[in-house]
N, C-alpha and C positions, 0 to 999 in steps of 0.2 A: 504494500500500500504506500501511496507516495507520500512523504510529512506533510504537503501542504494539505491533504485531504483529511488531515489527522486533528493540526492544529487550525481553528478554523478563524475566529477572533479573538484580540483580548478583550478581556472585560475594563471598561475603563467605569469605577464609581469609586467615592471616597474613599469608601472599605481599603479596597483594593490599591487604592495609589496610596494609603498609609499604610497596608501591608509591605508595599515594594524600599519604602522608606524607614521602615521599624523592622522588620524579620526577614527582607530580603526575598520576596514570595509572591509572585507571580502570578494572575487569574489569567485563563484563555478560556474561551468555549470552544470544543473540543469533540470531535463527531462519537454519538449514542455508542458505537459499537466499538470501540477503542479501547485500549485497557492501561492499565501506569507502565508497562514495561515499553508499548508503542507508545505512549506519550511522552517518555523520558526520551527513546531514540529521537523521536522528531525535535522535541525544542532543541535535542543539544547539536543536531544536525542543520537544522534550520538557521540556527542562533549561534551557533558554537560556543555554546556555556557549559560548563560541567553541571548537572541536575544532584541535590543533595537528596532533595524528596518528592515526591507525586504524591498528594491527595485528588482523589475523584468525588463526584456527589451528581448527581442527578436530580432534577431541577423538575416537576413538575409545573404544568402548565397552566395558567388560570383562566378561572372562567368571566369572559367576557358578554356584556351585551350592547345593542345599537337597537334601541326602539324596543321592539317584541322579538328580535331576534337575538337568538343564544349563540356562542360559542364557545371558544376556548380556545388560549393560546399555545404553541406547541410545546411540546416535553425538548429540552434540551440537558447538556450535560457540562460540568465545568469543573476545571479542573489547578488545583492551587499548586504550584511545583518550586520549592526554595532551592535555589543556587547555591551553593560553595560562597561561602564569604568574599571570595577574592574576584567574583564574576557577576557580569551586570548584563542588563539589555537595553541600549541607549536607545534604542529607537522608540518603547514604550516609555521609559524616565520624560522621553522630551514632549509629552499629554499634558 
């Protein structure tokens, strides 16, 4: 599977940019069927960072409505992965 079909976005909200600045730790969203061993390959491929750890969590979807009609938005999956102290990804730091 190719990394870029792996890693998909990163998640850009507070949470997350004061994770990158306090613990060193990274959100992407990250395709449903992917596992931490294929997540660790792609960022450190992608990025060329050493990966210390991969957390995953799956994100259900909420339910939506517009007038009388119902939905619901889709199940996605995201995934928190900390760096080695000594390794950064400037291209998310500069959000």
């Amino acid at each position: 599977m190719n990394p870029r079909d792996i890693i998909l976005e990163p998640v850009v909200t507070e949470k997350s940019m004061s994770l990158i600045t306090t613990q060193n730790t990274y959100t992407f969203r990250v395709a449903q069927k992917s596992n931490k061993i294929e997540i660790r390959k792609a960022v450190e491929e992608i990025f060329d960072v050493s990966v210390d750890n991969v957390n995953t969590m799956n994100i259900r979807g909420k339910r939506r409505r517009l007038g009388r009609n119902e939905g619901k938005t889709p199940d996605w999956k995201k995934a928190y992965i900390t760096l080695v102290p000594e390794d950064s990804i400037e291209v998310i730091e500069g959000l």
